[in-house]
C-alpha positions as CSV (number, residue, x, y, z in Angstrom):
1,X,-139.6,-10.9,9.0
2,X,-138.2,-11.9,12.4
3,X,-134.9,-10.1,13.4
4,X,-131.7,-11.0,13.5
5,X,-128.4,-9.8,15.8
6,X,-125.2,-11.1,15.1
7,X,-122.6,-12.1,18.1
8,X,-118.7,-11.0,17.8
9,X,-117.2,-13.0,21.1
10,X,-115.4,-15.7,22.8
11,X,-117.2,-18.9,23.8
12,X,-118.1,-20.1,26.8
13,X,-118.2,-23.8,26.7
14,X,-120.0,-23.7,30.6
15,X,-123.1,-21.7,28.7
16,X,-123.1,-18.7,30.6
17,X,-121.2,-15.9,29.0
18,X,-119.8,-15.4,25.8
19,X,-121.5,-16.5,22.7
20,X,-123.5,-19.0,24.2
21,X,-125.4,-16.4,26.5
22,X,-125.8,-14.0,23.7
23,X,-127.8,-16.9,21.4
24,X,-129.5,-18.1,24.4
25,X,-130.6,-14.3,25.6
26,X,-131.3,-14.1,21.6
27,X,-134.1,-16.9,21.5
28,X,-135.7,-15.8,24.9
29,X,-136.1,-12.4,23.5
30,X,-137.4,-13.7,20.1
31,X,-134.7,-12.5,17.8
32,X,-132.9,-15.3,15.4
33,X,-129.4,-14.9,16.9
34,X,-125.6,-15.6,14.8
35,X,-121.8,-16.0,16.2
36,X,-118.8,-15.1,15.0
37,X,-116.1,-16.5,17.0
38,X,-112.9,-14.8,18.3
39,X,-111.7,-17.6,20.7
40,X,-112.6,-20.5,22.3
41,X,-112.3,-20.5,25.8
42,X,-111.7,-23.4,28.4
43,X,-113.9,-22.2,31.6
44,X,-116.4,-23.3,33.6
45,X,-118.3,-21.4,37.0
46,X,-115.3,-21.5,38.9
47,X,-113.2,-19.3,36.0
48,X,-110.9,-19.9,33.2
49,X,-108.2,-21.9,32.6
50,X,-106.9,-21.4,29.1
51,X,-107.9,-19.3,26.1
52,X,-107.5,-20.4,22.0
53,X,-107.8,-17.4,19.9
54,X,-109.2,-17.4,16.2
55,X,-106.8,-15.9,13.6
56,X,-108.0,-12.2,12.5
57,X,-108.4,-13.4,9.3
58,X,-110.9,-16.0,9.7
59,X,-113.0,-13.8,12.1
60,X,-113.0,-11.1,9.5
61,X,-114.0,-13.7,7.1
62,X,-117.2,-15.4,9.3
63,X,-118.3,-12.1,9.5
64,X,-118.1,-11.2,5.4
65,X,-119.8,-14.6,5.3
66,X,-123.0,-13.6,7.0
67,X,-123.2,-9.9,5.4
68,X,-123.0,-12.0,2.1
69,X,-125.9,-14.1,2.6
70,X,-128.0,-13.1,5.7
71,X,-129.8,-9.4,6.7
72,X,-128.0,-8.1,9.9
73,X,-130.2,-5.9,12.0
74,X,-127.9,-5.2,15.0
75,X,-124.5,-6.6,16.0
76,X,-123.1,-7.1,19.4
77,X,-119.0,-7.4,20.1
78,X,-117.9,-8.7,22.7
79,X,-114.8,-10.3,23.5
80,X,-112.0,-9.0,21.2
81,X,-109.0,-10.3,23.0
82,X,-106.2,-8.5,20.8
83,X,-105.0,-5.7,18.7
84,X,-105.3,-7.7,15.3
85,X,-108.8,-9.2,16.2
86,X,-110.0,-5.7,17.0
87,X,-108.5,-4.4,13.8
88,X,-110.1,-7.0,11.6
89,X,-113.6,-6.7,12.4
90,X,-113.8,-3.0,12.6
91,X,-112.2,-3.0,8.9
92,X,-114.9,-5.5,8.5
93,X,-117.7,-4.0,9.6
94,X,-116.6,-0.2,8.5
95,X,-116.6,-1.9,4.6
96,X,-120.5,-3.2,5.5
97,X,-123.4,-1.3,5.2
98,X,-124.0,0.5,8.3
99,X,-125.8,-2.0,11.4
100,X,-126.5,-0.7,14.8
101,X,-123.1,-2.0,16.8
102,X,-123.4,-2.6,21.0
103,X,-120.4,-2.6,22.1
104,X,-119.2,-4.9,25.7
105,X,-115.6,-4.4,26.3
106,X,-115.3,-7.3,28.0
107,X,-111.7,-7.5,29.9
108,X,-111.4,-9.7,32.6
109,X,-113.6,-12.9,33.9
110,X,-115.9,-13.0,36.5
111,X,-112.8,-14.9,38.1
112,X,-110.3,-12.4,37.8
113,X,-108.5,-13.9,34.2
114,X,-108.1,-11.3,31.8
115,X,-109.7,-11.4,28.4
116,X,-108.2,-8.4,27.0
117,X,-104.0,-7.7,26.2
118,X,-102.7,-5.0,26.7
119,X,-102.0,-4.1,23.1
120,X,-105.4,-4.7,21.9
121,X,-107.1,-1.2,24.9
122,X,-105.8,1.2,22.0
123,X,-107.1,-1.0,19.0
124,X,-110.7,-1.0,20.7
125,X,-110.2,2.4,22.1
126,X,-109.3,3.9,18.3
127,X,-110.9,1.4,16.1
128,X,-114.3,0.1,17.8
129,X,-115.2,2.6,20.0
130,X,-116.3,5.0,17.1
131,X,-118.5,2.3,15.7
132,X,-120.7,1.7,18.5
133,X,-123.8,2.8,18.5
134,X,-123.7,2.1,22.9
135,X,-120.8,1.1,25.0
136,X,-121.7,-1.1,27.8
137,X,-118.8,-1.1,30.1
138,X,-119.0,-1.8,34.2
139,X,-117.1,0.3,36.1
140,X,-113.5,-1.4,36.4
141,X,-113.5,-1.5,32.2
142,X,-114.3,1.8,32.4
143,X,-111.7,2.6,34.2
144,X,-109.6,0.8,32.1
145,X,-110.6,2.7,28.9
146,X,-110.1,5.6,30.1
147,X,-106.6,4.9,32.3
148,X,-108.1,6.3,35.7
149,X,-108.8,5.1,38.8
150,X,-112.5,3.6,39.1
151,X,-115.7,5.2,40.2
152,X,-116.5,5.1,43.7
153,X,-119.5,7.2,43.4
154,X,-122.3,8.6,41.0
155,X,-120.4,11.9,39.9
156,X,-117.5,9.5,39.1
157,X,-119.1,7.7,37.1
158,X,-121.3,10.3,35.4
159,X,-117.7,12.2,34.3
160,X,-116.2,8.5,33.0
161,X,-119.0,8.2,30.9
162,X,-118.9,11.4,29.7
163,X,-115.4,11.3,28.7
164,X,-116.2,7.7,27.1
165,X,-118.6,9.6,25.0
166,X,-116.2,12.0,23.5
167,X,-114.2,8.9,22.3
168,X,-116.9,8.3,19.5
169,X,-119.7,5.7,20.9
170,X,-122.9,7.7,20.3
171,X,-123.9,6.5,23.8
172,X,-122.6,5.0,26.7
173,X,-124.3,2.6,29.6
174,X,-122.2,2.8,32.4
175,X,-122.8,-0.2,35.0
176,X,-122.8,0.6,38.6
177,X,-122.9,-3.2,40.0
178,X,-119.4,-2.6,41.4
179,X,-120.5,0.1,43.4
180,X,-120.8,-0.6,47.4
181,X,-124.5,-0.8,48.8
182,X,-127.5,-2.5,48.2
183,X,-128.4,-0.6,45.0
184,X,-127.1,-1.0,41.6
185,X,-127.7,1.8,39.4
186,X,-126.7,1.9,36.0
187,X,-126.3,5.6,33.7
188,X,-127.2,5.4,30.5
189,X,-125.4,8.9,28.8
190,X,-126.2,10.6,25.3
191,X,-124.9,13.9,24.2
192,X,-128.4,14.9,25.2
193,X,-129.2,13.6,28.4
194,X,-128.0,11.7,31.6
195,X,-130.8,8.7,32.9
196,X,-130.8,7.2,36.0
197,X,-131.7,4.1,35.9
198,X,-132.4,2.2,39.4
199,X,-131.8,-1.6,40.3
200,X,-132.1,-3.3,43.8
201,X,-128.9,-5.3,44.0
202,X,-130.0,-9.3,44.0
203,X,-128.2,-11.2,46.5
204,X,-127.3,-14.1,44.7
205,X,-123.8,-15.5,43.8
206,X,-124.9,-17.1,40.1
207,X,-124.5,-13.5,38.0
208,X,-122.1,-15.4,35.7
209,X,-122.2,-13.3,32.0
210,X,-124.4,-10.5,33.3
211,X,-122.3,-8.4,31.1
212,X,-122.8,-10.6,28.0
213,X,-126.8,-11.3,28.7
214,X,-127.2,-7.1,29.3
215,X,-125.4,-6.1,26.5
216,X,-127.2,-8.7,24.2
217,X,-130.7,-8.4,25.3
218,X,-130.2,-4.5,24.5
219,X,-129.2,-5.6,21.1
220,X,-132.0,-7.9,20.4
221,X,-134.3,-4.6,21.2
222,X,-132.4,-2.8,18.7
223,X,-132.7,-5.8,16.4
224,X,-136.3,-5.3,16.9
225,X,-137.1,-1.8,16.2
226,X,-136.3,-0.3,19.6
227,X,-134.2,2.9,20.6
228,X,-131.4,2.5,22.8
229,X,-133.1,3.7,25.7
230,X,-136.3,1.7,25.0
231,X,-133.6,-1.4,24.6
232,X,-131.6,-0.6,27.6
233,X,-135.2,-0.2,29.9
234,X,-136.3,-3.3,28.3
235,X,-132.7,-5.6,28.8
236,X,-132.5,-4.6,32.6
237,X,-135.8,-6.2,33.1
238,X,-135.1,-9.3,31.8
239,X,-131.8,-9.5,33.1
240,X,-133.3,-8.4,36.5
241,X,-135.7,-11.3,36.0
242,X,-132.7,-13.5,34.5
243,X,-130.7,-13.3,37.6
244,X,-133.5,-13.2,40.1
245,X,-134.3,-16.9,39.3
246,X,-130.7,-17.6,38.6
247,X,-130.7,-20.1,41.7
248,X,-132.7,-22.1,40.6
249,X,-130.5,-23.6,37.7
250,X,-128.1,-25.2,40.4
251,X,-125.5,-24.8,37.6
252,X,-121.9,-26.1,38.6
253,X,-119.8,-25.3,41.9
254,X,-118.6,-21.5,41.6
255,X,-120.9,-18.1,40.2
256,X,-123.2,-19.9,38.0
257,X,-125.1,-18.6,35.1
258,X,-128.1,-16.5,34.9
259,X,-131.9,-18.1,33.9
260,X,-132.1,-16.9,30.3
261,X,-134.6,-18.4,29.7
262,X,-136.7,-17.8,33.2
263,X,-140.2,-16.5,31.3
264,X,-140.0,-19.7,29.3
265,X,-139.0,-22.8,31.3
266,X,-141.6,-24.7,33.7
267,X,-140.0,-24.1,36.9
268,X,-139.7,-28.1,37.4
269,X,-139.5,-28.6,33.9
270,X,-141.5,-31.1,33.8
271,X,-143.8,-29.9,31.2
272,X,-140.7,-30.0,28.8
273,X,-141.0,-34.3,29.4
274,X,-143.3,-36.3,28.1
């Protein structure tokens, strides 16, 4: 049977974050991808300019649809935007059978709007966070979680993470892109062990929805049969590879989106014409 991941998240209507990165990061990575939407968005690569949420309800109920009808095998949340959003799908998913949950807290856009209120840091904090099977946050979320300044070095980030952990994710990624230099590590962190694991930064400006792509390519491993550290090994690859030929898309005037689909596209796509 081919697996399946389900999306809970905002849409992008630019394509490169949100929900439609996590279906397009879905398909690259050969995993049949769903969406349920919390809000539709009005953005494109130079930010956003106005958000529409979904009520609760309705959320809660795209989600009940799907469990009714469709085998799950991992979930990824994303955008949440408020308290009663955050609420509704974890009373969703808690009255599900039990599906391996990555969770993004995604908070603010790559152009500085926030995705997040206020209210809704404690609903994710108390509600969601004890779900997750991994928390993917970068460093400034992180931060945010936790109500502390943010990391400005590996030991930082090492205790954040820990102290994420204790707050009920059974692990935690922590993303070191916001870091200063030319590396950008990331710490993936289990009640077991602390890895290390080691990026090059890529100098491009087109690394619209890394966040979204990362956090979904390690739920299509899941979806497929991985661990999370198998996943997470796996996802920074492609997104290393997704961002890498992210210039070559030429997509709109601001931070453009990465190349999901960079193992599969002719670079001149001319083989896609006939």
């Amino acid at each position: 049977m081919v697996p399946t991941a389900l999306s809970i998240a905002g849409s992008d209507p630019s394509g490169g974050a949100g929900i439609q990165a996590d279906l397009k990061t879905f398909s690259a990575l050969g995993v049949y991808g769903m969406a349920a939407i919390t809000a539709l968005t009005a953005q494109n690569t130079q930010g956003v300019s106005g958000i529409h949420l979904a009520p609760a309800a309705f959320v809660a109920d795209q989600i009940a649809a799907l469990f009714a009808d469709i085998r799950i095998d991992a979930i990824k949340i994303g955008m949440i935007a408020h308290a009663e959003i955050a609420h509704a799908v974890a009373d969703t998913l808690t009255a599900q059978e039990k599906v391996p949950v990555v969770l993004d807290p995604v908070m603010v856009a790559k152009g500085g709007h926030a995705l997040l209120e206020e209210d809704a840091v404690s609903a994710l904090k108390g509600r969601l966070l004890p779900l997750a099977d991994l928390l993917t946050p970068n460093l400034e979320e992180a931060a945010r979680l936790l109500d502390t300044a943010v990391a400005s070095d590996r030991a930082e980030m090492e205790a954040q993470g820990r102290a994420l952990l204790a707050l009920g994710p059974t692990a935690v990624l922590m993303k070191g892109g916001h870091l200063d230099g030319t590396e950008s590590p990331d710490l993936l962190i289990t009640a077991e062990e602390s890895l290390w694991l080691e990026s090059q930064r890529i100098d491009t400006d087109n690394t619209h929805g890394t966040g979204c792509t990362l956090s979904s390519a390690i739920t299509a491993g899941i979806a497929r049969g991985e661990s999370i550290t198998e996943a997470v090994i796996h996802a920074k690859v492609y997104l290393e590879g997704a961002i890498s030929a992210a210039d070559t898309l030429q997509i709109g005037s601001g931070h453009g989106p990465t190349h999901h689909f960079h193992a599969l596209w002719s670079s001149s796509n001319s083989s896609l014409v006939s």
